[in-house]
N, C-alpha and C positions, 0 to 999 in steps of 0.2 A: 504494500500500500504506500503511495506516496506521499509524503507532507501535508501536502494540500488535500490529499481525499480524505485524510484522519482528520485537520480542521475540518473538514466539513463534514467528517462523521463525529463527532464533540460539539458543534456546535446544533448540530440535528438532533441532538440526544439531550439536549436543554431543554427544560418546560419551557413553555409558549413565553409565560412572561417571565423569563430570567432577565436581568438587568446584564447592561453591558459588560461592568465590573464582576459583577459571577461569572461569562462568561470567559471575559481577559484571563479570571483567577484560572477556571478551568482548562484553559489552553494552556498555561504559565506550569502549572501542574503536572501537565501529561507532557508538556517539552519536558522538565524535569526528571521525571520517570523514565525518560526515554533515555535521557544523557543519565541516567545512572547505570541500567542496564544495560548499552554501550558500554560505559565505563565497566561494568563486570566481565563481560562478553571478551573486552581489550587486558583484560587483568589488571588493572591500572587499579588498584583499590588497596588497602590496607589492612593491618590487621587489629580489631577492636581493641587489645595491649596499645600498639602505637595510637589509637587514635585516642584513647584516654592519656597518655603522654602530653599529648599535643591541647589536648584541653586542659589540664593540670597546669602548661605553661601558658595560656593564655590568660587564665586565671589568675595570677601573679600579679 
C-alpha cells in the first residue's frame, strides 16, 4: 500500500464529524508506528538496559 492510499484509508476510517486536529493527530500516529516498525524491521533499536541508561542521564 502506498503512503497516500493509507492516508486515505485513516482518514476514511474517521467518524463523519472528526475535527481536523483528530485527524492531523491520527495520521501523526500511524507515520509514527510506521517509522518505529521500520526502525525494528532495520534493527536500528536498543536494548531496554541502555535505554533506561539514557533516561537516568537525562534526568540529571
Amino acid at each position: 500500500m502506498t503512503t497516500k492510499e493509507r492516508i486515505k484509508e485513516i482518514i476514511d476510517n474517521q467518524p463523519d464529524d472528526a475535527t481536523y486536529e483528530e485527524i492531523i493527530r491520527e495520521l501523526a500516529f500511524s507515520g509514527m508506528v510506521e517509522r518505529g516498525l521500520k526502525d525494528v524491521r532495520d534493527q536500528h533499536v536498543i536494548s531496554n538496559e541502555e535505554m533506561g541508561k539514557r533516561i537516568r542521564l537525562w534526568q540529571k
